[in-house]
TORVO-955386 format. One record per residue: residue number from 1; residue in three letters; y, z, x of N, C-alpha, C in turn. Coordinates in Angstrom, 2 decimals. Each point is the difference from the previous one (the first is absolute). Layout:
N
[NUM; ALA; [Y; Z; X]; [Y; Z; X]; [Y; Z; X]]
...
// end
This chain:
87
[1; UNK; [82.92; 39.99; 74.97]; [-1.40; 0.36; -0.08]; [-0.54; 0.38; 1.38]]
[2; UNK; [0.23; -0.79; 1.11]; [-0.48; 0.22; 1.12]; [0.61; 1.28; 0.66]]
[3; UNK; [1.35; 0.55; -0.44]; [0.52; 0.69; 0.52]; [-0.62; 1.67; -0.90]]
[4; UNK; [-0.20; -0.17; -1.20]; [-0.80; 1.18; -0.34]; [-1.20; 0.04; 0.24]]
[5; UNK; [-1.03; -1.06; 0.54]; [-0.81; 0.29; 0.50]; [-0.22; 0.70; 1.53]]
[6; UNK; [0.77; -0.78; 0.29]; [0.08; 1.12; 1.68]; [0.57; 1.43; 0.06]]
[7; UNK; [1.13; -0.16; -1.54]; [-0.08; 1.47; -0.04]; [-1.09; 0.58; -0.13]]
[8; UNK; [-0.66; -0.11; -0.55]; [-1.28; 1.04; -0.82]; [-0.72; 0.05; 1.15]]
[9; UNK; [-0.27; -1.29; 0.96]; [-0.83; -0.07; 1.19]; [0.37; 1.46; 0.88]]
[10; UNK; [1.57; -0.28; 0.58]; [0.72; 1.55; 0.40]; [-0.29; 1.35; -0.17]]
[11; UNK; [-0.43; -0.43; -1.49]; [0.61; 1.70; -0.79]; [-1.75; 0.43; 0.57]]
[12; UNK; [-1.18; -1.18; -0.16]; [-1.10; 0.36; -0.29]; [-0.49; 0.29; 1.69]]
[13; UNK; [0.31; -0.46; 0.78]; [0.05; 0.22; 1.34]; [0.64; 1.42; 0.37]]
[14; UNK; [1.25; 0.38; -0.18]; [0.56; 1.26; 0.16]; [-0.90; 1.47; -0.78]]
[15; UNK; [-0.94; -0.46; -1.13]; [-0.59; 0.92; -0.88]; [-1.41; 0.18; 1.01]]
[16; UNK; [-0.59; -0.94; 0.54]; [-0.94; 0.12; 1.16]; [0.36; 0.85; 0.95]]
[17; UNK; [0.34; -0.57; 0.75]; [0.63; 0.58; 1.37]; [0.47; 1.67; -0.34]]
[18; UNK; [0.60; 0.12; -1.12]; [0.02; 1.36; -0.43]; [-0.99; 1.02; -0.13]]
[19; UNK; [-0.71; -0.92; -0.52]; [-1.34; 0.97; -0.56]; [-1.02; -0.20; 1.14]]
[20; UNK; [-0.13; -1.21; 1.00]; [-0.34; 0.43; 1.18]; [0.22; 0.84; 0.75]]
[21; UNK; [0.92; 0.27; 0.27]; [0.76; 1.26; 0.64]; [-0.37; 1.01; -0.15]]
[22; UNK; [-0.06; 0.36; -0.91]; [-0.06; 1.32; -0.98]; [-1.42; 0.26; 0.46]]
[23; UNK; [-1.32; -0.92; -0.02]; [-1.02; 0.24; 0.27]; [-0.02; -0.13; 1.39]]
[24; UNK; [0.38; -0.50; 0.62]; [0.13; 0.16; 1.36]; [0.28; 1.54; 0.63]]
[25; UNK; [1.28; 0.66; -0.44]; [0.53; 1.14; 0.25]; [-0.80; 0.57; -0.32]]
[26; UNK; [-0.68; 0.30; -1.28]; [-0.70; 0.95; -0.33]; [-1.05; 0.33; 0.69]]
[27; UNK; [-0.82; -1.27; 0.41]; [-1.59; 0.03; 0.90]; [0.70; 0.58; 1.45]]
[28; UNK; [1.39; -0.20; 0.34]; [0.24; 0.62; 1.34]; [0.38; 1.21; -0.27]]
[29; UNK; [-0.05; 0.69; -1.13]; [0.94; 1.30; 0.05]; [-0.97; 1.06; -0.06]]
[30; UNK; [-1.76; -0.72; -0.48]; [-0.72; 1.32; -0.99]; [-1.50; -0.61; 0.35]]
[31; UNK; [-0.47; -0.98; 0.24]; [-1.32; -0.13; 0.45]; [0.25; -0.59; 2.17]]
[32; UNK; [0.91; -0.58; 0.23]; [-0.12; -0.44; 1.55]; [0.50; 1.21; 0.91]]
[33; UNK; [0.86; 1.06; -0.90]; [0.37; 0.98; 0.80]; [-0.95; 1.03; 0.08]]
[34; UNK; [-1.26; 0.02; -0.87]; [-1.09; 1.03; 0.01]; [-1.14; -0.81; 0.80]]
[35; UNK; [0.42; -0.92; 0.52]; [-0.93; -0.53; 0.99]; [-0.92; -0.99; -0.40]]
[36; UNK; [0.05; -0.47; -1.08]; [-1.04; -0.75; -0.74]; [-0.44; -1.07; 0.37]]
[37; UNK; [-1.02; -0.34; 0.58]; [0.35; -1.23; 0.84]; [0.17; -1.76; -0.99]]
[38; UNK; [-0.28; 0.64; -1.34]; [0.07; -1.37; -0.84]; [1.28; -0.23; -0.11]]
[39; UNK; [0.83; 0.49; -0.30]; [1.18; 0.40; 0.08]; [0.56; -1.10; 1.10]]
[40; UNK; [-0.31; 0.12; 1.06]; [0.83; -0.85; 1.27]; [-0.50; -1.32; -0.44]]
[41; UNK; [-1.42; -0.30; -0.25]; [-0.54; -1.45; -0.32]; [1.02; -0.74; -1.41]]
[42; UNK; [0.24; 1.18; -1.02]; [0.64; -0.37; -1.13]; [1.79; -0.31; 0.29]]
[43; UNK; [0.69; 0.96; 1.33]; [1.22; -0.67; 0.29]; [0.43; -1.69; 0.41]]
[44; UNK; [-1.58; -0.26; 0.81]; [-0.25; -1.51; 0.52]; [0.77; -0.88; -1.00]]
[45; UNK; [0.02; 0.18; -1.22]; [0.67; -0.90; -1.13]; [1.85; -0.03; 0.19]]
[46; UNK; [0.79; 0.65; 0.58]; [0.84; -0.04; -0.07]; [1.16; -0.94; 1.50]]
[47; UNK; [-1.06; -0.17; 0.88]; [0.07; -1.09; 1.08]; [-0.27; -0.92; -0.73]]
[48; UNK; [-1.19; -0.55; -0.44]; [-0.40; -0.76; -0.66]; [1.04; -0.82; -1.18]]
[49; UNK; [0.41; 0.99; -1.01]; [0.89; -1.01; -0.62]; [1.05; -0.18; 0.12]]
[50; UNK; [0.99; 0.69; 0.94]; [0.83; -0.18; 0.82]; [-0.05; -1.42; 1.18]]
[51; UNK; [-1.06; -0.28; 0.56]; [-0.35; -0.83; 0.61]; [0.16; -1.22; -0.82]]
[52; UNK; [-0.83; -0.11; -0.97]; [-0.23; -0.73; -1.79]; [1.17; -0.74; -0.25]]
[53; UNK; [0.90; 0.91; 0.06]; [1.42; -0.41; -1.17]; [0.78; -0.61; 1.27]]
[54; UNK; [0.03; 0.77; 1.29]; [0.84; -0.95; 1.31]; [-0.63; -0.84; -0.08]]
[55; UNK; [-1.20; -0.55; 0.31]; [-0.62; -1.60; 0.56]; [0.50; -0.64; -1.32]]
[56; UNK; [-0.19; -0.11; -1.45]; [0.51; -0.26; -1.00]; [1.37; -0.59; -0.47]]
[57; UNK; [1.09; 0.91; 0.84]; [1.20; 0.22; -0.05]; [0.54; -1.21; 0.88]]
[58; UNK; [-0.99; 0.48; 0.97]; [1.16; -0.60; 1.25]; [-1.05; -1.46; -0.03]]
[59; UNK; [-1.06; -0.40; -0.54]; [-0.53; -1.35; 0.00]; [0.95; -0.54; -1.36]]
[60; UNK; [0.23; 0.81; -0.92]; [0.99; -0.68; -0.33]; [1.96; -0.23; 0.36]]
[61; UNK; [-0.26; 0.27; 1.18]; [1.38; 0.40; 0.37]; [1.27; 0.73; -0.80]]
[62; UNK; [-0.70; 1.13; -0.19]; [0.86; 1.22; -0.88]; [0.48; 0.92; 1.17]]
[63; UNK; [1.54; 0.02; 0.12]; [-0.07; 0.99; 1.46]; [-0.03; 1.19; -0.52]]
[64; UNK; [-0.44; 0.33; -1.11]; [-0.68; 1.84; -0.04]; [-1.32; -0.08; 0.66]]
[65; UNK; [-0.58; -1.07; -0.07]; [-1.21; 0.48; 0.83]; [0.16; 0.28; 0.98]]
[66; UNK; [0.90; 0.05; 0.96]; [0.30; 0.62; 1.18]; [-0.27; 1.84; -0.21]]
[67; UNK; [0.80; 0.50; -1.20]; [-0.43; 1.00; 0.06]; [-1.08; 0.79; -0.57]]
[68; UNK; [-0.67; -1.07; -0.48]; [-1.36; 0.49; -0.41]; [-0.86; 0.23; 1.53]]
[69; UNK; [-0.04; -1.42; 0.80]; [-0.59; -0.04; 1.38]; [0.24; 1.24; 1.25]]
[70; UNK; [1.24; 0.50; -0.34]; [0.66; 1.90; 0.19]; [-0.63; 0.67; -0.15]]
[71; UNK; [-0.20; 0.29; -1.59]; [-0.48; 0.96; -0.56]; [-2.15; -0.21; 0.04]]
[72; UNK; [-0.07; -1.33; 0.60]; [-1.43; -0.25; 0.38]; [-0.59; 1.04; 1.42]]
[73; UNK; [1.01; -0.44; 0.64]; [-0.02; 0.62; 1.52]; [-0.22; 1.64; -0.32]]
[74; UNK; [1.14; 0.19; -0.64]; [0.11; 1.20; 0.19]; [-1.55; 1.06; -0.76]]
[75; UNK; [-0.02; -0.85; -1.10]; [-1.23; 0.96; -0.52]; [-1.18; -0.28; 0.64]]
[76; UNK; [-0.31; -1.15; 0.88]; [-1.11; -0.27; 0.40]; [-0.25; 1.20; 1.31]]
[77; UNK; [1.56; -0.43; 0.82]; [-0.22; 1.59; 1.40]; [0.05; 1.12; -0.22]]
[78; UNK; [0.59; 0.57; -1.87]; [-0.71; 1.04; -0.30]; [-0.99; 0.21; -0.59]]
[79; UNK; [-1.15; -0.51; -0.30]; [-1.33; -0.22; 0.03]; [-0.32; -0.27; 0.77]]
[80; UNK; [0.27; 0.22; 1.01]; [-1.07; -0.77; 1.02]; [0.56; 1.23; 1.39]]
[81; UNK; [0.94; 1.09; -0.22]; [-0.19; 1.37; 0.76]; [-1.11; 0.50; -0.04]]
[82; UNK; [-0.49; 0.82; -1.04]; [-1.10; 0.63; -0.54]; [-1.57; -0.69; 0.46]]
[83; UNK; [0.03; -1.05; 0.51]; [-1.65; -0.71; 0.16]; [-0.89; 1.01; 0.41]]
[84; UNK; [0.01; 0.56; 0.90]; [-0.88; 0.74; 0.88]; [-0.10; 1.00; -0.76]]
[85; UNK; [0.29; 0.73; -1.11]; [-0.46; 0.84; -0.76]; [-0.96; -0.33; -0.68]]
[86; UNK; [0.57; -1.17; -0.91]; [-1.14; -0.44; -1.40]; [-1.22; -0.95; 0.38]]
[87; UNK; [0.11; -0.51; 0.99]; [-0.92; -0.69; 0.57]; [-1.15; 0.61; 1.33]]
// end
């Protein structure tokens, strides 16, 4: 029982992160590249739950949160090139 529940937990986590993505890419491909400045405020979410799932991860000592805390860095210093435009 416990073990199909964490499946489904998995499957339902991987179906997020997917479909995050997807909206992620899209707001960078077609409203942040035409300059929009909501657009940059609306990427802010993807540091954010990246950040989310590492502190999460790694407070529960999961060593993937290591690479969530990666992939934190990394989207945060690319959001955070662009300032002096949108602001």
């Amino acid at each position: 029982e416990v073990a199909r529940i964490y499946s489904l937990d998995l499957a339902l986590l991987g179906i997020t992160l997917t479909a995050f993505a997807m909206l992620g890419t899209i707001l960078a491909l077609i409203p942040y590249r035409r300059g929009e400045r909501w657009a940059w405020f609306a990427l802010w979410l993807i540091p954010l739950v990246h950040g989310g799932i590492a502190l999460r991860m790694l407070t529960d000592q999961y060593e993937a949160g290591y690479v969530y805390l990666g992939l934190f860095v990394i989207s945060l210093i690319g959001i955070l090139i662009p300032i002096r435009r949108f602001l």
